[in-house]
C-alpha positions in Angstrom: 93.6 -49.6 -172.8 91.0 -52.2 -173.5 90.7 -53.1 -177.1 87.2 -51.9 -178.8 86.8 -55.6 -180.8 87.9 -58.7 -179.5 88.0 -60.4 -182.5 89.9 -60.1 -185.6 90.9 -57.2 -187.3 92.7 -56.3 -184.2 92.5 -52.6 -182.8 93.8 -50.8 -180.1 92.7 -47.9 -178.8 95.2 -44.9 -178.3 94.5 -41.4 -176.8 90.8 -42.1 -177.3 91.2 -42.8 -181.3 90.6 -46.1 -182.9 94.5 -46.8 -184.1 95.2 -49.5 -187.2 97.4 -52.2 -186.1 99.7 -54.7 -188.4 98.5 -58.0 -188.6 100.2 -61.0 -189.8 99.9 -60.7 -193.3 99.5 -56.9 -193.7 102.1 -54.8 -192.2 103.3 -50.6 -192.5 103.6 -50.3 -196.0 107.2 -49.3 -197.2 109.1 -49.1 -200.0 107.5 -50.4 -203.2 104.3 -51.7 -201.0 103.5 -48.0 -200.0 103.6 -46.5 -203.6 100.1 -45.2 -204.0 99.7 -44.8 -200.2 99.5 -41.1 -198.8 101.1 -41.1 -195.7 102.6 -38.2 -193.6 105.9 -36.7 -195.2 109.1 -35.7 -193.8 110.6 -36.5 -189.7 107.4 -36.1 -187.9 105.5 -39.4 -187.6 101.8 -40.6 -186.8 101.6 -39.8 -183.6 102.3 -36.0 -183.7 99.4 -35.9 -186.2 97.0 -37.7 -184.4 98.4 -36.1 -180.7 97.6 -32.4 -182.6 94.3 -34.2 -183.7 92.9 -34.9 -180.1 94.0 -31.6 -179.2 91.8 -30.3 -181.0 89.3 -32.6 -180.5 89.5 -31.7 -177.0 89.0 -27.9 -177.7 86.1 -28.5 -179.7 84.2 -29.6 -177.3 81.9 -31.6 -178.6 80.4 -31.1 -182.6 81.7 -32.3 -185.9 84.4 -30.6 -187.6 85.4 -31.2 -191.5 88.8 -29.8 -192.6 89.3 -30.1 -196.5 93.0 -30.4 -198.2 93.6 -28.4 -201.3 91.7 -29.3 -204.6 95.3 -29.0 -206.4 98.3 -29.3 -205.4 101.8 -28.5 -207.7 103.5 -25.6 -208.8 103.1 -22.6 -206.7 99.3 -24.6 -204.8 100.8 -26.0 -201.1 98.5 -28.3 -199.7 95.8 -26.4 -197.2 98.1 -25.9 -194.3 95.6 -27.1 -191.1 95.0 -30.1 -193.2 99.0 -30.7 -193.4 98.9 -30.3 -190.0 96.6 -32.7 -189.1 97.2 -35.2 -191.0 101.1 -34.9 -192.1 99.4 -35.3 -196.0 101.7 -32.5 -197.8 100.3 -33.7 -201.1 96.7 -35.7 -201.2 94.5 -33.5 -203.3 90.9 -33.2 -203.0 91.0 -34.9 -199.3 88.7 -34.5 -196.1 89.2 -34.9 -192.4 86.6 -35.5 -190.2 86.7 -35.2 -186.4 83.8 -36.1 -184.0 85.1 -35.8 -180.4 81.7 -37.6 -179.0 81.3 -40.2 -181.3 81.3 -43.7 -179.5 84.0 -45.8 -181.8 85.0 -43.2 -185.4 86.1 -40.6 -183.6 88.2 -39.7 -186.7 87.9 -40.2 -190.5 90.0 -40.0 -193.4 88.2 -39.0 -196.9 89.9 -39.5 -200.1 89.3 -39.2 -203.9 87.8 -42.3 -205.3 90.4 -43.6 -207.6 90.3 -43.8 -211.7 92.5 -46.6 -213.0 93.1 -44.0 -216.3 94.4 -41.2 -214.2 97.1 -43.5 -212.8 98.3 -43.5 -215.7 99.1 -39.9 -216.0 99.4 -39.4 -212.5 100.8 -41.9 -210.6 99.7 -45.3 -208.5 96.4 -44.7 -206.2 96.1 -47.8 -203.8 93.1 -49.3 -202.8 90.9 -49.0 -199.5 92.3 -51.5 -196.8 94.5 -52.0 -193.8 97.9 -51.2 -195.5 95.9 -47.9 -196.3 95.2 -47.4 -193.1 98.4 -48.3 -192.0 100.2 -45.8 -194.2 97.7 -42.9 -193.2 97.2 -43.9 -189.6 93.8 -43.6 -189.5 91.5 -46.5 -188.4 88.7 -45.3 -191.1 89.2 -44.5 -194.4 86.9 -43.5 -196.9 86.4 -42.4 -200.3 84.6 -38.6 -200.5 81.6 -40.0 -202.2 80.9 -40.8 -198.5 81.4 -38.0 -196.9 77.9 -36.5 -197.2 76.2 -39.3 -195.2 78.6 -39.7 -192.6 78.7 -35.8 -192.0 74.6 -36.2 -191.4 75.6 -39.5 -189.2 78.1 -38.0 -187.2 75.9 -34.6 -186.4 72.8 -36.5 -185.8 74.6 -38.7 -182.7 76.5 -35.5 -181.5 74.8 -33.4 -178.2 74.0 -30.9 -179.5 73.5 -31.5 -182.8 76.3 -28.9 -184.4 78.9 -28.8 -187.0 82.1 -27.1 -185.6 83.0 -24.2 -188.3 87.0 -23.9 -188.0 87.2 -20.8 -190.1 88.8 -18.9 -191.6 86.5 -15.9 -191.5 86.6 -14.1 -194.6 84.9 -10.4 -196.1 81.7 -10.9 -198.0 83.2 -10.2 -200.9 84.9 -13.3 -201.4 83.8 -16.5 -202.1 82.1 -18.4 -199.1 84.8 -20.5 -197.4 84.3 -24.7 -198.9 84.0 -26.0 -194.6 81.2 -22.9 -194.4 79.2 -23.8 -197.3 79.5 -28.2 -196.3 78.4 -26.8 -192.6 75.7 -25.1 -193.9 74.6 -27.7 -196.2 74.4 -30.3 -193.4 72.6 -28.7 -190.9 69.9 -27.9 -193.5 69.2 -30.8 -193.7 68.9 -31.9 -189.8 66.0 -30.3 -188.0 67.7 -29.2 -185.0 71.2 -28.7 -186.0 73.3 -25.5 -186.0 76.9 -24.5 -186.9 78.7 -23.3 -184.3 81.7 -20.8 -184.8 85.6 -22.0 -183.7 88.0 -20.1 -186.0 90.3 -19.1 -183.0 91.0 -22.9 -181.7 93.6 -23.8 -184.9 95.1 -20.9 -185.1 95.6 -20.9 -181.0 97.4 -24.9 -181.6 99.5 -24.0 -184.7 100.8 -20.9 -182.9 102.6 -22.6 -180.6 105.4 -24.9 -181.9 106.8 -27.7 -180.3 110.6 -28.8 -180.3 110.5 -30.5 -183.5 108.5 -28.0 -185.0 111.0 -25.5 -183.6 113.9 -27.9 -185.0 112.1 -27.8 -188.4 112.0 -24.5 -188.8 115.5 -23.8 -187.8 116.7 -26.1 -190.4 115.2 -24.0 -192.9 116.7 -21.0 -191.4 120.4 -22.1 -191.6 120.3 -23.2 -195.1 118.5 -19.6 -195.4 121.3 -18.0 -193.6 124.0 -19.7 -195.7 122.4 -18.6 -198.7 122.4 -15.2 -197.5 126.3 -15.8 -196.6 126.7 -16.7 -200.8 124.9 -13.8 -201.5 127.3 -11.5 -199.8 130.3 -13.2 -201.4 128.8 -13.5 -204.7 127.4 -10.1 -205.4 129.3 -7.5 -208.0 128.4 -4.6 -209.3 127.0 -5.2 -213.2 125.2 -8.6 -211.5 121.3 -8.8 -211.9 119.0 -9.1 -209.2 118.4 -12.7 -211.2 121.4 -13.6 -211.1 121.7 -13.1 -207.4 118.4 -14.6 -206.4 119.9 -17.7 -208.4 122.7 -17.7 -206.1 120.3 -17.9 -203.1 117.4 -20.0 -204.8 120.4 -22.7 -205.5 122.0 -22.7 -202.3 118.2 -23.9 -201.1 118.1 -26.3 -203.1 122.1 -27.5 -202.4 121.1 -27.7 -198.8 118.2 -29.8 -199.4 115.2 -27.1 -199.1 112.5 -28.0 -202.3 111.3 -24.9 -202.8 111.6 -21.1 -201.2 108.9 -20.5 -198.5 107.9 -17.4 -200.8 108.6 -15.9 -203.6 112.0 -14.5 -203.2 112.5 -10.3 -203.4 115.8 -9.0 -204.2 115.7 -5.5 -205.0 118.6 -3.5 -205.3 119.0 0.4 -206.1 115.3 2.0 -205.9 113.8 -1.7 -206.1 114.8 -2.3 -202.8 112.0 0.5 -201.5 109.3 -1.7 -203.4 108.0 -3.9 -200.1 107.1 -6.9 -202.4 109.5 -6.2 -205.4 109.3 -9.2 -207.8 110.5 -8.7 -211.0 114.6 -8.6 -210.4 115.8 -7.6 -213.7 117.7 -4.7 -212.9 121.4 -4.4 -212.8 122.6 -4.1 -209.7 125.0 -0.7 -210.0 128.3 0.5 -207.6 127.3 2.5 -204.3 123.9 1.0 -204.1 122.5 -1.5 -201.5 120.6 -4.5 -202.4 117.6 -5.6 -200.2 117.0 -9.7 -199.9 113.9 -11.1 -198.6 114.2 -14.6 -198.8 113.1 -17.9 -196.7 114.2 -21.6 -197.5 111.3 -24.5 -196.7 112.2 -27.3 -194.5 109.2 -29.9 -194.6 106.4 -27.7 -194.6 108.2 -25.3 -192.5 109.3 -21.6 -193.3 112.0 -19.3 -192.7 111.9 -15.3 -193.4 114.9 -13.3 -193.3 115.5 -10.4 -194.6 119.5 -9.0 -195.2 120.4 -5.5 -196.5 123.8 -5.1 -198.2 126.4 -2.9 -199.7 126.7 -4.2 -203.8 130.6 -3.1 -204.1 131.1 -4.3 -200.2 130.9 -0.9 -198.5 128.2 1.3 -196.9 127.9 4.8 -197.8 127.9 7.3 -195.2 124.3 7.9 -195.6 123.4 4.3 -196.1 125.3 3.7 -192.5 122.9 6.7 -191.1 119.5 4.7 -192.4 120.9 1.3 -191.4 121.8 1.8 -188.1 118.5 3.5 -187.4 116.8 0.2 -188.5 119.3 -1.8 -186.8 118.3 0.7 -183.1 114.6 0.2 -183.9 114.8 -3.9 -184.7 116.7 -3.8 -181.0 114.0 -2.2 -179.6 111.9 -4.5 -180.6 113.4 -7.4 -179.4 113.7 -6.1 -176.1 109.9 -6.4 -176.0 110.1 -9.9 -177.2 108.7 -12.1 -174.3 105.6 -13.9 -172.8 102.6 -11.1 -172.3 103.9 -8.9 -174.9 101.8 -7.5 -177.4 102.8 -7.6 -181.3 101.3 -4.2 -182.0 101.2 -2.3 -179.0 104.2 -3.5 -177.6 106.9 -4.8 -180.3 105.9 -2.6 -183.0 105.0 0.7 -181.0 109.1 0.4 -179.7 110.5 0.3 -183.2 108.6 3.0 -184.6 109.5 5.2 -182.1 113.0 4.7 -182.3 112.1 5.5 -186.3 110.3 8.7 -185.6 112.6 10.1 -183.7 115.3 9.6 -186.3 113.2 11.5 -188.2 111.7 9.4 -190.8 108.3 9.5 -189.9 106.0 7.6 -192.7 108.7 5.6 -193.9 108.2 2.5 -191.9 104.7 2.0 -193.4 104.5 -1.8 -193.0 104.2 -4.0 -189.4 107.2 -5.1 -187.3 106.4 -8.6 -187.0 104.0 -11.7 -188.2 103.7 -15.2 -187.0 106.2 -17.8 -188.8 105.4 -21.6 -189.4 103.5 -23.4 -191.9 103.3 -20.4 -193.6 105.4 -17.7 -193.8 102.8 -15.6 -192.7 101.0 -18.2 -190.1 98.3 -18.0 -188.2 98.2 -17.0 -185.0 95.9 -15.1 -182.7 97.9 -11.3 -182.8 94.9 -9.4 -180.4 96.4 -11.9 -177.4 99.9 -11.7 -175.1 102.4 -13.8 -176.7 103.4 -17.4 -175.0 106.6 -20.1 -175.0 106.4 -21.5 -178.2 105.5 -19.3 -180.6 107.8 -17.6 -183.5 107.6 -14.3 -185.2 109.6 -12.0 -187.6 111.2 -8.8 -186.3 111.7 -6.9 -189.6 111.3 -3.1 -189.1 112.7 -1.5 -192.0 113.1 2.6 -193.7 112.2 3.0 -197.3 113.3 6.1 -199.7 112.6 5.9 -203.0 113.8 9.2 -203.7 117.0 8.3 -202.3 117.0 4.9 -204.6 117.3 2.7 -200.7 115.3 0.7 -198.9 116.8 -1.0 -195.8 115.2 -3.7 -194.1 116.8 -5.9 -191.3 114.5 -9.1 -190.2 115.2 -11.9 -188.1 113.1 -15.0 -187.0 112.6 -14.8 -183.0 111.4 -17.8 -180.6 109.8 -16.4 -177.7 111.1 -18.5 -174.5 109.6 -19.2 -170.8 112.4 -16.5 -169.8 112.2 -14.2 -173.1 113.5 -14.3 -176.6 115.9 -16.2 -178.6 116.6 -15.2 -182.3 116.6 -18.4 -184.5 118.4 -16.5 -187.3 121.3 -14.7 -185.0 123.9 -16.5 -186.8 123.1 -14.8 -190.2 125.2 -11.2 -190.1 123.8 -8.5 -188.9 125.8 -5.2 -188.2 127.2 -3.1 -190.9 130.7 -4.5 -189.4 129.4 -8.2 -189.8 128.4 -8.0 -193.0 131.6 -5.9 -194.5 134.2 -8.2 -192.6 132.1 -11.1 -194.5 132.3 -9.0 -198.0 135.8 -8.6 -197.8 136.3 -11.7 -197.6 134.1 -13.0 -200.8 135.7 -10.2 -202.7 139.3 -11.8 -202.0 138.0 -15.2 -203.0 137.4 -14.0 -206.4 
């Protein structure tokens, strides 16, 4: 491609995007050089980001777009997940992206917090504006956010038509107007001419559909998932707590290299185990009851969601084999639906409660069989359209009796294919004769 300056710095220009290049005296920064730097975290490098970048650039059709990280980030606050994606920044705080498909030369801009030498102190090394920033980010302009309002009003003014591209999400009007809806707003105010135009379905239509090392990613996180299950089954006793248990399964994350669960992790045994989102795992866990595990390891960024129901002393009842086995009919059912065309609802739910009503436990599936899995454990995704190659989703019907003191639930993570399904998690035990034969052999162990 033909270089945009032909004297120094030196650019190159790459998928229509002004890319930073090393020069003699300034190269990637690594090692002690980057501290300070943000630059993208984990396997995936530049290029993914700024590949998923001009996708979307390309879908937006002309405009200007602003995509803002999260304003804190530790402790149970992720980073804003279509920034992440974006940019491959899992922890820059207070950041912007800017994206302006028409513009003649900045196509793309980085924003970041100006820096205060006394909060390095407390929170670590901020670098300075410059190539190696550039560099470590990979993008050819970076600025501080004290910018950002004047080259939001340049960027719209030069764009045909004059429009700021609203991204979403979409939200009741109840709730706080969306930070990207209220900056879209603000902008075009103060533009004669200018409008904000409506796109929520274009990220959620990208992020849907994974890509092999998106695929890879997440099925990383569902094998160190899985072998935690696998501990659970050999670890659990009766006279155990549910804490005790979800320590068993939070540690093997963490053995395996995962930094955090993708949720918050529900184990809930005995009458617990009917409560969908059960949190507070205090109970001990008692002889002839089943416990109910909803867990999911992270793997960079990426999710994984499983759900395992099993017998605390190693055996199913005779009514807990009825229940199971229902759920284990209606979760096939459902993944004989699984391919490109099918519809979440109408399709892949509809066939697994009808396998439930007509076992006769009608109201007791009162939750949906599937959600999209990436980013987030519940990711976006566009549900109202046929599924395509690419995309992952849950298949987690489940039958719930409190009065009974059980709740079973049975979910696995499923990769829709060009031909059809494959299920990420199908190495994880299923069947009632799976998981004893694995039981029995804990119990020896001990």
């Amino acid at each position: 491609m033909t270089a945009l300056f032909v004297s120094a710095p030196l650019w190159a220009q790459d998928m229509e995007v002004v890319v930073p290049h090393e020069t003699r005296d300034v190269k990637m920064p690594s090692g002690d050089a980057a501290r300070g730097i943000p630059m993208p975290d984990g396997s995936l490098d530049q290029e993914v980001f700024r590949a998923r970048r001009q996708r979307l650039m390309n879908a937006m059709d002309g405009g200007v777009a602003v995509i803002f990280a999260a304003e804190r980030i530790g402790g149970r606050s992720r980073q804003n997940m279509d920034f992440y994606y974006l940019t491959g920044l899992a922890y820059e705080e207070g950041a912007a992206l800017v994206l302006a498909p028409q513009a003649e030369t900045w196509k793309e801009y980085l924003f970041l917090k100006p820096v205060n030498p006394e909060s390095n102190i407390w929170d670590g090394e901020r670098a300075t504006l410059g190539r190696a920033m550039e560099l470590g980010t990979g993008f050819g302009k970076v600025y501080r956010t004290n910018r950002l309002p004047s080259v939001l009003a340049k960027t719209v003014r030069a764009s045909d038509p004059m429009e700021m591209v609203y991204l979403g999400p979409i939200v009741g009007y109840t709730s706080p107007v969306p930070h990207a809806l209220d900056v879209a707003r603000k902008v075009v105010a103060r533009i004669p001419g200018a409008s904000v135009r409506l796109a929520d379905r274009i990220l959620p239509e990208l992020r849907q559909t994974k890509d092999k090392s998106e695929i890879e990613l997440v099925q990383r996180a569902i094998n160190i998932t899985g072998q935690a299950l696998v501990n659970a089954m050999q670890a659990v006793k009766p006279g155990m707590t549910e804490y005790e248990l979800k320590l068993v399964i939070e540690n093997t994350f963490r053995a395996n290299g995962s930094r955090r669960p993708a949720f918050g992790s529900i184990v809930g045994s005995g009458p617990n185990g009917a409560i969908l989102h059960y949190r507070d795992d205090t109970r001990e866990m008692r002889d002839g009851e089943v416990v109910l595990c909803d867990v999911g390891a992270e793997w960079e960024q990426y999710a994984a969601d499983v759900t395992r129901t099993f017998p605390i002393n190693g055996r199913f009842s005779k009514r807990q084999r009825e229940v199971y086995n229902t759920v284990l009919r209606a979760h096939r059912a459902a993944l004989q639906q699984c391919k490109p065309g099918a519809l979440l609802r109408e399709d892949i739910h509809m066939a697994a409660v009808k396998v439930i009503e007509e076992a006769g436990f009608t109201d007791k599936f009162p939750h949906g069989t599937s959600h999209f899995l990436g980013l987030q454990v519940h990711d976006v995704g566009v549900s109202e359209v046929p599924l395509t190659p690419g995309t992952i989703i849950t298949i987690e019907p489940g039958i719930y009796l409190p009065d009974e003191n059980l709740g079973i639930r049975i979910e696995d993570d499923v990769l829709i294919t060009q031909s059809g399904y494959r299920i990420l998690s199908n190495h994880i035990p299923r069947t009632i004769e799976e998981i004893e034969a694995l039981m029995a052999k804990g119990s020896a162990k001990r």
